[in-house]
C-alpha positions as a Markdown table, in Angstrom:
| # | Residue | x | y | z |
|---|---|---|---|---|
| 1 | Unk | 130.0 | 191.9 | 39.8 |
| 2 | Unk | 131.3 | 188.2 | 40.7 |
| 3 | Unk | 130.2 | 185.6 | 38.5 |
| 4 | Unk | 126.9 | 184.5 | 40.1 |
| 5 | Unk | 125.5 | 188.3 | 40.0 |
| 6 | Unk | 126.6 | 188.1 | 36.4 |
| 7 | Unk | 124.8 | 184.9 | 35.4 |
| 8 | Unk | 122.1 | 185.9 | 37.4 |
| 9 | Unk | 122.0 | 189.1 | 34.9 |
| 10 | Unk | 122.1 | 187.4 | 32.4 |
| 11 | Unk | 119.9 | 185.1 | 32.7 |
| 12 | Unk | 117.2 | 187.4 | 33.6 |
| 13 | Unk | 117.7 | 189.1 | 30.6 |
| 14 | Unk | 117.7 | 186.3 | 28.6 |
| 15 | Unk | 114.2 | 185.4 | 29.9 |
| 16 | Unk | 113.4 | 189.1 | 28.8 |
| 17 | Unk | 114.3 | 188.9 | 26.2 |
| 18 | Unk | 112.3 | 185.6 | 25.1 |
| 19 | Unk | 109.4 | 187.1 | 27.1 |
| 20 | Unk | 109.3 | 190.1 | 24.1 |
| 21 | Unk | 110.4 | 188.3 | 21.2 |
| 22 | Unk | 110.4 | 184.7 | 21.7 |
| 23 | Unk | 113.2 | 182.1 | 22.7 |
| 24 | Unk | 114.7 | 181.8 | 19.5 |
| 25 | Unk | 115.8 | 185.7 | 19.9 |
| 26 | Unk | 117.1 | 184.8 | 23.5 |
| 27 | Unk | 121.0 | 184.2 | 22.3 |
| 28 | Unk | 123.5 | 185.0 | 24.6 |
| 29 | Unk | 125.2 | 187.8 | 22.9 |
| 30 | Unk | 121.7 | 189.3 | 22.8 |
| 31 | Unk | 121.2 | 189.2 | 26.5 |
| 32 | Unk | 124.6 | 190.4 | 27.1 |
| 33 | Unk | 123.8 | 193.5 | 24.9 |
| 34 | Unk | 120.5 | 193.6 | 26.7 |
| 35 | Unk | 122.1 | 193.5 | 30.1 |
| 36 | Unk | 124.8 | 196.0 | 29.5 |
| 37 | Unk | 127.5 | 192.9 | 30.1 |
| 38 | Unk | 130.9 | 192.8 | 28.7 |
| 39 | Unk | 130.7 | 190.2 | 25.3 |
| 40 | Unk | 133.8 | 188.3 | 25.6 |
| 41 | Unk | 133.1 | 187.4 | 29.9 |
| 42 | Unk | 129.3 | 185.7 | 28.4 |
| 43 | Unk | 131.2 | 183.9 | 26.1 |
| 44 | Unk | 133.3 | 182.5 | 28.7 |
| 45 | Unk | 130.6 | 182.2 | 31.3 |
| 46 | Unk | 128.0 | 181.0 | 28.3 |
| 47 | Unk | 129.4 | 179.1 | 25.5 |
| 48 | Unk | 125.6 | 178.7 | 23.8 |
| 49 | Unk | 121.8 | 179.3 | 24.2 |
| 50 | Unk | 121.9 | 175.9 | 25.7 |
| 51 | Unk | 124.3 | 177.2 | 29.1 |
| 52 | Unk | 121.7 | 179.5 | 29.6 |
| 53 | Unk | 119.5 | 176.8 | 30.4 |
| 54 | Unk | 121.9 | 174.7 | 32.6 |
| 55 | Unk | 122.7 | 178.0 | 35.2 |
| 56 | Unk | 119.2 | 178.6 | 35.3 |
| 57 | Unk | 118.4 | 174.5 | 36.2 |
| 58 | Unk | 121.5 | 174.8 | 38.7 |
| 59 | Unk | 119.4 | 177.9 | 40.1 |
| 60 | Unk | 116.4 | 176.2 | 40.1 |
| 61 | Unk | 117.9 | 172.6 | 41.6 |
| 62 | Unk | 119.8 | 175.1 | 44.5 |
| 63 | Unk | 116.4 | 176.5 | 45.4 |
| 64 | Unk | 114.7 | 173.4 | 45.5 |
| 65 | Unk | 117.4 | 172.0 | 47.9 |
| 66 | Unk | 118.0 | 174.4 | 50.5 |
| 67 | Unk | 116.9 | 174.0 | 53.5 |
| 68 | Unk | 115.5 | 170.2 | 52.9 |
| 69 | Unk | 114.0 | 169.8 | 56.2 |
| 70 | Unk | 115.0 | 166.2 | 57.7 |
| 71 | Unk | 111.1 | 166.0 | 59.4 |
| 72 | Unk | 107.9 | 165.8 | 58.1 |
| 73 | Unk | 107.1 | 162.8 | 55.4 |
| 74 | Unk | 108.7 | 162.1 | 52.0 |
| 75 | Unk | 105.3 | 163.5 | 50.2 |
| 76 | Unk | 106.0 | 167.0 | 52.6 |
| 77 | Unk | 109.2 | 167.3 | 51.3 |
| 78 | Unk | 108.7 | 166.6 | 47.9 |
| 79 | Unk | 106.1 | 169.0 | 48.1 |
| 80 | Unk | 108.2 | 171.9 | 49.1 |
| 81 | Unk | 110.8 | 171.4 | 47.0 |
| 82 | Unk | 108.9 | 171.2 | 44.2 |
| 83 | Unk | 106.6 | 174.5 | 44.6 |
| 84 | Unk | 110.6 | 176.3 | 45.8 |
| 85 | Unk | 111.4 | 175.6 | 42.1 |
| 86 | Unk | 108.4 | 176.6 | 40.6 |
| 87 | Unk | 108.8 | 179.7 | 42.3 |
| 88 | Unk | 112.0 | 180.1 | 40.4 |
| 89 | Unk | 110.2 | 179.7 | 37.4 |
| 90 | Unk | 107.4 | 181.9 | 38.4 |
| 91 | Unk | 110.2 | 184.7 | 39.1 |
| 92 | Unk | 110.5 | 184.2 | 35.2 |
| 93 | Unk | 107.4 | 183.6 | 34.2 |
| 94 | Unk | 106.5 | 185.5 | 30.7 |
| 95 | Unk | 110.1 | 184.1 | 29.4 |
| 96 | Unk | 109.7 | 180.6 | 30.4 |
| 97 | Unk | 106.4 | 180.4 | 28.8 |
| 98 | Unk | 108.0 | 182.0 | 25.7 |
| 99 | Unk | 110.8 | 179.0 | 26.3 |
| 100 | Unk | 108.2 | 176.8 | 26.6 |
| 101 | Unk | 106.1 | 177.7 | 22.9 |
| 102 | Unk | 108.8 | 176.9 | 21.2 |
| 103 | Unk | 109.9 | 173.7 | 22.6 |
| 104 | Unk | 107.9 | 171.6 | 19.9 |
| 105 | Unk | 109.7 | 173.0 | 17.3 |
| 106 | Unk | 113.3 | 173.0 | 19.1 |
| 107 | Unk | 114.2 | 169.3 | 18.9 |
| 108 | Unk | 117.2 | 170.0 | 20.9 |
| 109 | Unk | 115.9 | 172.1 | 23.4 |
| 110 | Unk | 113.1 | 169.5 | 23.5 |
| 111 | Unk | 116.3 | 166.7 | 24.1 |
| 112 | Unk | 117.7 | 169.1 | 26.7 |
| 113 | Unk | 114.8 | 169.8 | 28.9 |
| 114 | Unk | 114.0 | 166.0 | 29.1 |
| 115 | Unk | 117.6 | 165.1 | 30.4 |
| 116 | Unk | 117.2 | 168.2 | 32.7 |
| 117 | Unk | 113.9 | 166.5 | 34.2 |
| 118 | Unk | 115.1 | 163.1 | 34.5 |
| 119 | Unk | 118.5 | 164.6 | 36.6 |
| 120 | Unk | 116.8 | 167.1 | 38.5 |
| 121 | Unk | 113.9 | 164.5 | 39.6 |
| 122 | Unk | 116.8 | 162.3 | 40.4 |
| 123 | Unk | 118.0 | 165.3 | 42.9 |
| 124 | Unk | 115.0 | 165.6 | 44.8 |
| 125 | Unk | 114.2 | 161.9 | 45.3 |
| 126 | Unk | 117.8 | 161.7 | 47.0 |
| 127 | Unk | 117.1 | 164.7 | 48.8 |
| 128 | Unk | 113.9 | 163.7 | 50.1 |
| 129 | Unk | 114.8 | 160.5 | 51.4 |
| 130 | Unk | 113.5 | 158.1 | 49.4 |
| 131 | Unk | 116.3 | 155.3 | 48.6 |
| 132 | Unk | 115.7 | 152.6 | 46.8 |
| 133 | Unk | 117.9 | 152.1 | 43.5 |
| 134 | Unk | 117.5 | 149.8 | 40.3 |
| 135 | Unk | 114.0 | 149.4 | 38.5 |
| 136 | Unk | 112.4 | 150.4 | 42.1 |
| 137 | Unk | 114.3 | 153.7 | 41.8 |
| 138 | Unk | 113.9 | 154.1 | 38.1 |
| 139 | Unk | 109.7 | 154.2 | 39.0 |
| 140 | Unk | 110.0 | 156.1 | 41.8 |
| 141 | Unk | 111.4 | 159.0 | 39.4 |
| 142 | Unk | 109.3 | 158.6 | 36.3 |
| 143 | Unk | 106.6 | 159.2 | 39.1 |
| 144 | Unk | 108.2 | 162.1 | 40.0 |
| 145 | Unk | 108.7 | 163.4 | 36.5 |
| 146 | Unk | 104.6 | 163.2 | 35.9 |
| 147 | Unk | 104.0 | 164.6 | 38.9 |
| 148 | Unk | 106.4 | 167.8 | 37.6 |
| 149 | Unk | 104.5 | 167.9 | 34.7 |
| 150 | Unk | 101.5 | 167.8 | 36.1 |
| 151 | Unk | 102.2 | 170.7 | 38.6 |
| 152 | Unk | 103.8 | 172.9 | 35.4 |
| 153 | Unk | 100.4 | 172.3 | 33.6 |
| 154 | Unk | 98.5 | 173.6 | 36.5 |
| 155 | Unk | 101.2 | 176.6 | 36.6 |
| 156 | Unk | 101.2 | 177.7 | 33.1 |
| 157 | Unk | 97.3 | 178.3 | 33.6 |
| 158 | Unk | 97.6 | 179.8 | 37.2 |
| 159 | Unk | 97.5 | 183.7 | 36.8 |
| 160 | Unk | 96.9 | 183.7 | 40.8 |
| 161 | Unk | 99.6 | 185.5 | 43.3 |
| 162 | Unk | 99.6 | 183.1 | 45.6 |
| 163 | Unk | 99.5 | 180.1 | 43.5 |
| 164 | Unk | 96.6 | 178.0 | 44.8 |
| 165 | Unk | 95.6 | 176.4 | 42.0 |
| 166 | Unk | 99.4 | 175.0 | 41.5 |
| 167 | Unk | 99.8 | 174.1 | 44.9 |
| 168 | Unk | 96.6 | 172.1 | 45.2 |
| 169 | Unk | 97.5 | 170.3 | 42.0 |
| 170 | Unk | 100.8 | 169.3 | 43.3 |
| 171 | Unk | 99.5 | 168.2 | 46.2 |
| 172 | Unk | 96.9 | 166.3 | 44.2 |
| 173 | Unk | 99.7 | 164.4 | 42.1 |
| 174 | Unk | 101.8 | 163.7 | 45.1 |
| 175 | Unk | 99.0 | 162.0 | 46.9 |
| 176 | Unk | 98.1 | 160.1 | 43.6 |
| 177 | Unk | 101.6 | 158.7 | 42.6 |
| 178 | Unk | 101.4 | 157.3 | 46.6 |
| 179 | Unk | 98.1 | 155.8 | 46.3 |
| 180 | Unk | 99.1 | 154.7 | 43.0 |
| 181 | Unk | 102.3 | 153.0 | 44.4 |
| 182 | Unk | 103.0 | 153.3 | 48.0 |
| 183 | Unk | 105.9 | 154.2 | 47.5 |
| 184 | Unk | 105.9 | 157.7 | 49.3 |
| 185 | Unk | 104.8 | 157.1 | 52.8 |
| 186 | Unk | 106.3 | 153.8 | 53.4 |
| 187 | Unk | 109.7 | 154.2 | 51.1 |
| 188 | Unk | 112.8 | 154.1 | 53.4 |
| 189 | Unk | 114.4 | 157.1 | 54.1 |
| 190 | Unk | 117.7 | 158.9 | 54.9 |
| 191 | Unk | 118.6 | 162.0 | 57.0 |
| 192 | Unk | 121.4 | 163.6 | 55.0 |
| 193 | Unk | 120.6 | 165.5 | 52.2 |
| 194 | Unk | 122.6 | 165.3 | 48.8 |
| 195 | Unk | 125.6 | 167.8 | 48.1 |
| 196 | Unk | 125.3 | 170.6 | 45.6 |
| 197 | Unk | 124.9 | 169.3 | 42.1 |
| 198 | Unk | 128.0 | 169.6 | 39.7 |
| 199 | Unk | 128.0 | 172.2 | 36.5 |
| 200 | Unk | 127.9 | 169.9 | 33.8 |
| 201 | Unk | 128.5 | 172.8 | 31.0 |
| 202 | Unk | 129.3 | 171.2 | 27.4 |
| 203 | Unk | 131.7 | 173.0 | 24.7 |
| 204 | Unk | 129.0 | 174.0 | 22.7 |
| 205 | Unk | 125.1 | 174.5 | 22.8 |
| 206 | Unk | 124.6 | 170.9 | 23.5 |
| 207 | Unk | 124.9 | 170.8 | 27.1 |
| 208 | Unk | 123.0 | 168.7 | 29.9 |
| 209 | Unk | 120.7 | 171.1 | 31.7 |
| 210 | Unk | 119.3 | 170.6 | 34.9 |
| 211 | Unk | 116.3 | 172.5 | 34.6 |
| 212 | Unk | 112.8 | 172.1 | 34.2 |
| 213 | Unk | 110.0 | 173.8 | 31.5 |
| 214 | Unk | 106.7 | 175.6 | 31.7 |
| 215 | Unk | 104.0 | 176.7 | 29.0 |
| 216 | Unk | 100.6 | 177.9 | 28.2 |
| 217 | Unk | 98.0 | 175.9 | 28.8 |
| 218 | Unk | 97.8 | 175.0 | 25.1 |
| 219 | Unk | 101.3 | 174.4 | 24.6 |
| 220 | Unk | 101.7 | 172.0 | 27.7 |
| 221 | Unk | 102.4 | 168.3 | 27.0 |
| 222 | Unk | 101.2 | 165.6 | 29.2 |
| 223 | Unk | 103.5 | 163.0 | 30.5 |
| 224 | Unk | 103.6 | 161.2 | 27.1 |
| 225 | Unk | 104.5 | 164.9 | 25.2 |
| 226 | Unk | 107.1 | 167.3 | 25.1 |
| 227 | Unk | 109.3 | 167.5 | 28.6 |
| 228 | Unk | 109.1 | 169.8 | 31.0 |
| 229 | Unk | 112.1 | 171.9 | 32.9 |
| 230 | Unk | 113.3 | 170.7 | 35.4 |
């Protein structure tokens, strides 16, 4: 098993494992034990609860970036990378809802997933296209970050297949935040797409993760609340 299989392992079981018992149960000895995986390799791989969030960002982030297609409009893209990482939450569902309940009393976590929005957001304004730096830039990703939460609201209360409900919403937000600024169809725009993001994992549970969150419907902040993943 190289080492993406075995994050990949443990992460799911991690999610599992919150999913039956809530996050706070989701350590990573726990999921190793859940997973059948060797202790002293998740301790390595993992040093805290916190890593587990940061692979599964990274996994999330990847997703959302491959394949960024170079046609289309800013909006389109946004679009499709967003909905490629809900999908990675969706794959995860029941546990990332369990994540997501006990945000409000998980002031780190809370920390955590609000760092992991702002870098991943940051990710997929590059990767769409849209340039502009300083306080321009700075708007054009707190736009971004309410249109996230926005499309995990919709999500945590979509019990659909095919995720209608969440794609219409998303599409909804994106076409607000351009009315509301004009800053998606008329930004400028680049061809090249960014390179994969770094690991960033800390030596203990306080890491930056670059990951996004989701809830139930009465657990889910608005843009002035508790952060979303990322």
């Amino acid at each position: 098993m190289d080492d993406t299989q075995f994050d990949e392992a443990l992460i799911a079981a991690a999610f599992g494992v919150a999913a039956r018992r809530g996050w706070q149960y989701a350590t990573v000895a726990e999921a190793a034990r859940t997973a059948g995986l060797p202790l002293p390799r998740a301790r390595r791989r993992f040093p805290g609860q916190g890593a587990i969030l940061l692979r599964f960002g990274q996994a999330a982030d990847a997703a959302a970036l491959d394949g960024v297609s170079e046609s289309g409009t800013v909006k389109d893209r946004l679009f499709d990378m967003l909905m490629r990482r809900i999908d990675v939450l969706q794959a995860h569902r029941a546990g990332v809802l369990a994540l997501l309940r006990a945000v409000p009393t998980h002031p780190r976590t809370a920390l955590l997933l609000a760092l992991a929005t702002r870098r991943s957001m940051q990710w997929l304004l590059d990767a769409s296209g849209l340039e502009p730096g300083g306080v321009i830039g700075r708007l054009h990703r707190g736009g971004l970050e309410a249109v996230w939460l926005w499309t995990v609201r919709a999500w945590s209360r979509d019990e659909s297949t095919d995720l209608g409900s969440t794609m219409a919403a998303l599409d909804q937000a994106l076409q607000y935040a351009a009315d509301a600024s004009r800053w998606l169809p008329s930004a400028p725009q680049r061809s090249a797409a960014p390179a994969t993001p770094e690991a960033e994992v800390a030596t203990s549970n306080v890491v930056v993760i670059t990951e996004p969150d989701s809830g139930p419907a009465d657990k889910v902040s608005d843009a002035s609340g508790t952060p979303f993943p990322p």
